[in-house]
N, C-alpha and C positions, 0 to 999 in steps of 0.2 A: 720733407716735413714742414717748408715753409706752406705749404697751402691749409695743412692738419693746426699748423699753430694758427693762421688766418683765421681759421674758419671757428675754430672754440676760443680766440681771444673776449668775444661778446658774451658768451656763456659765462665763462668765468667773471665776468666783469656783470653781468644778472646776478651771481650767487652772490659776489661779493658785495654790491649795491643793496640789496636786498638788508644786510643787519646793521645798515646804517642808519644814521639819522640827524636831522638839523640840518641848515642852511649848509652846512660843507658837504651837501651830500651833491650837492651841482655841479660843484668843482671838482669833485672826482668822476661823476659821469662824465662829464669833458675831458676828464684827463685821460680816463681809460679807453674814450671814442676815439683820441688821436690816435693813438697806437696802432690799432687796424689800419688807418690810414695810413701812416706814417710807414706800414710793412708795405700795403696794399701802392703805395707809388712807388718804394725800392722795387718793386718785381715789376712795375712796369715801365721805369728805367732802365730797368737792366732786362727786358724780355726778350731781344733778342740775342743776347747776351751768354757766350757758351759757358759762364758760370751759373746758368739756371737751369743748365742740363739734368735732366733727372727730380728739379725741384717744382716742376710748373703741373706735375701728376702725381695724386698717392693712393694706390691701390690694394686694398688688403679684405681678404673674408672677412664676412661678419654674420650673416646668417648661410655658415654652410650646405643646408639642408633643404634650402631653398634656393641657392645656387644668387642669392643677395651679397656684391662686394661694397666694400666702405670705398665707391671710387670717386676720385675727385680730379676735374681737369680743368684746366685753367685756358683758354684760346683768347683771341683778340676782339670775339663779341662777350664772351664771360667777363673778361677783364673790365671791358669797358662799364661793364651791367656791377659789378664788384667796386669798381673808385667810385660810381655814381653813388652807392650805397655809403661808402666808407666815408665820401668827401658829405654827403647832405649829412648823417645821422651827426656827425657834432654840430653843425648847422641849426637842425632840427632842436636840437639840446640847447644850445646857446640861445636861440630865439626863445627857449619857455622860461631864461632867468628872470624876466621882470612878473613871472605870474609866482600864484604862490597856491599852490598845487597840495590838496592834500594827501599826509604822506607820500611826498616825493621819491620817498627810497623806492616804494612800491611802482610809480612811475617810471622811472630811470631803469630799474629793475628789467619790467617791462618793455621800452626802449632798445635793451639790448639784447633781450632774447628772442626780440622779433628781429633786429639785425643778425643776430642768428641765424636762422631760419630761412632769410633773405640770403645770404651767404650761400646757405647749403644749396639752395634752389639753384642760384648761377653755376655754384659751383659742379652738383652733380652729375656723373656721367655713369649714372647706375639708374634707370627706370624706378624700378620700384625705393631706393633713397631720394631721389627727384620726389616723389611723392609722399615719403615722409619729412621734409623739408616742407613741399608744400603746403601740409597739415601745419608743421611748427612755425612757420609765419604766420598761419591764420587769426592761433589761439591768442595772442598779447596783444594783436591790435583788437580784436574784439573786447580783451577787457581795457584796454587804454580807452574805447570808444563808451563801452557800459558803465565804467563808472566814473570816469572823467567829464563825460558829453555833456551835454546843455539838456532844454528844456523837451521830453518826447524821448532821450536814448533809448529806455528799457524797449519801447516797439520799433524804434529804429534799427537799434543794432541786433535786435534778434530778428528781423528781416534779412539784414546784413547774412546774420551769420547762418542762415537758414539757405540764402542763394549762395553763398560759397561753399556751405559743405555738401550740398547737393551738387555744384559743380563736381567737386572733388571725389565722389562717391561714384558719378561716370568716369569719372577718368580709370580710378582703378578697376572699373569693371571693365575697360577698354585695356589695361595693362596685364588684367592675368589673362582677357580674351589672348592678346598676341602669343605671350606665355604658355599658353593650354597649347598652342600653336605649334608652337617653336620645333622646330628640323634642324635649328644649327646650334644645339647646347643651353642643355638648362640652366639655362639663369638669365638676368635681368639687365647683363651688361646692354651699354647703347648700343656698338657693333651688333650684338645676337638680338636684340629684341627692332631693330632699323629689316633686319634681313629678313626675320622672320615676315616682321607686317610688310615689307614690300614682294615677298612673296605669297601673301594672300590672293584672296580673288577679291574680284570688285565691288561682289556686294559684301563680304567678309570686311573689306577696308571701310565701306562704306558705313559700317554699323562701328568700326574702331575711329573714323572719321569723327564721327557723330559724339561719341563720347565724350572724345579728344576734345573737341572742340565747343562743348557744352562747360566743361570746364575753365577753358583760357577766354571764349566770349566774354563767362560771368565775370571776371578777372578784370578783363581789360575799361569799361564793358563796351560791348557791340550790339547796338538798336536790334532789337528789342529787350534783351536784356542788360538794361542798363538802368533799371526804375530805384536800384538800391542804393545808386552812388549820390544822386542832386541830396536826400535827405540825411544817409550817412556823412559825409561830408560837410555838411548845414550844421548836423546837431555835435558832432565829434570836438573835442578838442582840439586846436589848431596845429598841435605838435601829432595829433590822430591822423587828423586830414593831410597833414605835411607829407605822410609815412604814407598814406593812401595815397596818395597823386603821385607825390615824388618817386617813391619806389615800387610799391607794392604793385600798383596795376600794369607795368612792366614785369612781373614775371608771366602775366599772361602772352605779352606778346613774345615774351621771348621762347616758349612752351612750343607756340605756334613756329618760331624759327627754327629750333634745336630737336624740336620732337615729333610735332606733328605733319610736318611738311616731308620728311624721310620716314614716317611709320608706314603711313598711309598715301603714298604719292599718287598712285593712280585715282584715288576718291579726291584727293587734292586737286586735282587737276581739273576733275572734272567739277565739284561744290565750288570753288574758289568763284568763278563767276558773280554763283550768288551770294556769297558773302560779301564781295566787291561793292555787289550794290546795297547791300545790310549797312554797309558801313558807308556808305557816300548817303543814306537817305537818313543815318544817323548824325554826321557832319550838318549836313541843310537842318534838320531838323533840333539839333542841340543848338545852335549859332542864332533860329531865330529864338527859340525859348530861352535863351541867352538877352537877348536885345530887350525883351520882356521882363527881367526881373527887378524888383526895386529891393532885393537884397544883395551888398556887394557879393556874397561869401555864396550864393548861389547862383549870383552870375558866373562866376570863376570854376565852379561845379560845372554847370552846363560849356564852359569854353572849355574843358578839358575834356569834356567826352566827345566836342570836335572836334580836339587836336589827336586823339586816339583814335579813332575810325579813319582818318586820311592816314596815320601810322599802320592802322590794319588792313586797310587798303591796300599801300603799298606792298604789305606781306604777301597777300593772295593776289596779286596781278603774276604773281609766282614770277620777277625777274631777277636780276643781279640788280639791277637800276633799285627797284621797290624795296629789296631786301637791305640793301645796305642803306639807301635814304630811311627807313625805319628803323635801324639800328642807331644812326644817328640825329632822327627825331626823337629815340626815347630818351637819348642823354640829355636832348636840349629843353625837352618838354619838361623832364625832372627839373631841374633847374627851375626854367621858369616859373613852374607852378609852385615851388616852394616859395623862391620871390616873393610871387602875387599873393598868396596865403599870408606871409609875415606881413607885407605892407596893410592886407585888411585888419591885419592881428593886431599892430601898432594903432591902426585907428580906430579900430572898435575898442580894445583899453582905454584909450583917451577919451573919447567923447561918449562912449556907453551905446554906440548904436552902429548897425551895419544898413540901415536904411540908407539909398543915395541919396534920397529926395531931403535929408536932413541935414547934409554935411556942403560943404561949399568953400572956399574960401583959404584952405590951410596952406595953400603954398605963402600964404605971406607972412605967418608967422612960421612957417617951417622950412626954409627954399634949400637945403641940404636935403630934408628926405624927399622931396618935391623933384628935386634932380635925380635920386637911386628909381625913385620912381617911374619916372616918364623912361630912364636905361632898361628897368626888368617891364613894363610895358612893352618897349619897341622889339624888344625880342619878343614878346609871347605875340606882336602881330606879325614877325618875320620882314622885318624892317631889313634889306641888304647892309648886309656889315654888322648883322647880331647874329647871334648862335641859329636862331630859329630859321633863317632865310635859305642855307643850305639844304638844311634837311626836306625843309617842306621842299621846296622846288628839283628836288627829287622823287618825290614823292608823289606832286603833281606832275610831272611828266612821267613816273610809273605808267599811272592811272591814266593820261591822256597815249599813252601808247596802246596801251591796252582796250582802251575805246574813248572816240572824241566825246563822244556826250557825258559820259562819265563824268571824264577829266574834268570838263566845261563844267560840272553840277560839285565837284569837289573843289573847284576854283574859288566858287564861292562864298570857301570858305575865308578866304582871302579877304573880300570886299567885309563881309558880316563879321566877320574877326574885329580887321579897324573901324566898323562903326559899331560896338557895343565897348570896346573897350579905350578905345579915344572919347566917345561919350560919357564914359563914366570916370574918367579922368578931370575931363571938363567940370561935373558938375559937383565931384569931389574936391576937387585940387584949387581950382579957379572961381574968379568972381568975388565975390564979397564972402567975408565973414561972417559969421552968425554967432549965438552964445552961443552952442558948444563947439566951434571950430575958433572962434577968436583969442584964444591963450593956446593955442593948439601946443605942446611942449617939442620942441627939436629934439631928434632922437639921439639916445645916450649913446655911452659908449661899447657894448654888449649889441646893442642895434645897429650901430656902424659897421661891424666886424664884418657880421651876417650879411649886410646887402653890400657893404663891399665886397666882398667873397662872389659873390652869387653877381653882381655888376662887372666884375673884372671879368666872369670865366662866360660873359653873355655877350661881349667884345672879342674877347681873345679866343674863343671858337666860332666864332662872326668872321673875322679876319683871316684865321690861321685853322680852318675848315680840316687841315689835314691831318691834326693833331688824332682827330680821331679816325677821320679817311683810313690812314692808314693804319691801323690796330684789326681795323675790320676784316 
């Protein structure tokens, strides 16, 4: 029951957010976010642990007539994909108290029943609930992005929401495909529907490939489907975009770990190549459009669609090296990108702009956030001794086993990484002051919390690597 109680604590905590109202409605978002957490680390102190016997799986009918269980299983890439969720969304919360959001309840509301949704998705070990999960994470960021967003949302986010449910629309037409299939018992469980598609034929797999994977691209995203994320992202709410970067475009990659990689293994094996290079000419290609922006909050857009494509990379180099270096670049990526997100967040509050060419100067009236700074920086460029430096360098060596030139072309994301974002350090941070950066205000105590949290655990999985190694 503890994963049944895990997974509807956010639900509950959406309805009841919802009939509230006023400034206390913060502090009870917050209060109700720790609690999943607070469950969500008991069960992975104690995981392997013979008092969890029987509680880390709950399986029970739900649509018997379509052979659909309410199943839920909890593993050491679930878990890790679940604290990521649990530890950012109070994160996420805490970073939006200095705004002032209308009707908040409605926000918060929202907030948690895409944590929700995110839950079920990790959670799931039933095909077709993996994809009603999928659906119910879609819905509340699309309205966090619709009506919270900036200036352009209405045609932003109905692009958005036009390339994810067309993703999701193949998926399911590749899940009743297996389904229509199935020789080993109807229904939807992951054992029967894994068995079924790897005993398809090839071009059978190859049409379930196809689907599969039309869906977890748009997700993650992977060159060429990735044109929804640089202005989603731009126009979103910062608490939107948190929720995009940090979590949400991790369920595509983990789709591709848990589902598509055992549905379809023969098409796998054989497409992965090309996706290889989809995603290394998306890295070179997002890193220099990166180097080119003179918006922060779109640079940060373009550096996560290159730190995702070396993450997808590694997935389809199809090793144990690629697979677990991705697993452990999505925890670290989340991390950092929420970081990076707040620190632009703190400064476009403050001075009313995300242009670089406009700011200069703030480390001297702010040399505390100036220091969290340059910490969540040195991770997102994989500085050794930061969370980031692991992952990738498994990740580039996936890739360089898999083929040198590759490697060599995904390396550099390496090089392009620290000059787009040591650059815009420089020309933010450093130098002289200007009127809007010369009263720059040192960040409160709500804003400490946040990038202390997110500073410690960018060291302390720098260092201590294994913390998550092993869960894997």
């Amino acid at each position: 029951m503890l994963l049944l109680t895990l997974l509807f604590l956010p639900l509950f905590s959406a309805i009841v957010l919802q009939f509230l109202s006023g400034e206390l409605v913060k502090k009870i978002a917050l209060f109700l976010s720790l609690i999943p957490l607070g469950l969500s680390l008991y069960m992975a102190f104690n995981f392997n642990c013979p008092c969890m016997d029987g509680q880390l799986a709950f399986n029970q009918p739900w649509i018997e007539s379509l052979g659909v269980n309410f199943n839920l299983l909890l593993d050491g890439t679930s878990l890790l994909l679940v604290l990521l969720t649990t530890v950012l969304t109070p994160l996420i919360i805490l970073s939006s108290f200095k705004h002032d959001y209308e009707n908040p309840s409605r926000l918060y509301a929202l907030i948690a029943a895409m944590q929700f949704g995110l839950l079920g998705v990790f959670l799931a070990h039933d095909c077709f609930l993996f994809y009603v999960f999928w659906e119910i994470a879609l819905i509340p960021v699309y309205f966090i992005c619709g009506i919270y967003g900036g200036e352009g949302k209405e045609k932003v986010t109905l692009k958005f929401f036009i390339y994810t449910i067309l993703g999701s629309l193949f998926m399911l037409v590749g899940i009743l495909y297996v389904y229509s299939k199935s020789k080993f018992g109807a229904d939807f469980s992951y054992e029967a529907i894994v068995a079924s598609g790897s005993a398809l034929s090839i071009s059978e797999q190859t049409f379930v490939f196809v689907m599969f994977f039309l869906a977890f691209a748009i997700k993650m995203p992977i060159f060429p489907l990735h044109t929804w994320q640089p202005d989603t992202y731009t126009v979103s709410p910062t608490v939107g975009t948190m929720l995009l970067s940090g979590i949400m475009l991790k369920m595509g990659v983990f789709g591709a770990i848990k589902w598509l990689k055992h549905i379809a293994p023969d098409a796998f094996i054989a497409y992965a190549p090309y996706v290889v290079v989809l995603s290394v000419i998306g890295i070179v290609y997002a890193s220099i459009l990166a180097i080119q922006q003179s918006d922060a909050k779109r640079l940060v857009a373009y550096s996560s669609i290159a730190h995702v494509g070396l993450i997808a990379a590694g997935v389809f180099v199809n090793s144990n090296l690629g697979s677990e270096g991705a697993v452990v670049q999505m925890i670290n990526h989340g991390i950092n990108v929420v970081g990076m997100f707040f620190i632009l967040d703190i400064i476009e509050r403050r001075t009313k702009t995300r242009e670089i060419a406009s700011l200069g100067g703030i480390i001297n009236s702010a040399p505390i956030f100036a220091v969290f700074f340059v910490i969540i920086m040195l991770g997102n460029i994989a500085l050794p001794l930061t969370n980031g430096f692991v992952g990738e360098f498994m990740l580039l060596k996936s890739v360089y086993d898999f083929n040198v030139w590759l490697g060599a072309l995904a390396g550099l994301s390496v090089i392009l990484g620290a000059v787009y974002t040591l650059r815009t350090y420089q020309r933010v941070m450093l130098g002289d002051s200007n009127a809007l950066t010369a009263t720059f205000p040192e960040v409160t105590t709500s804003e400490i919390i946040v990038l202390l949290v997110i500073s410690f655990l960018v060291i302390l999985l720098g260092v201590f690597p294994q913390v998550v190694l092993q869960l894997i």
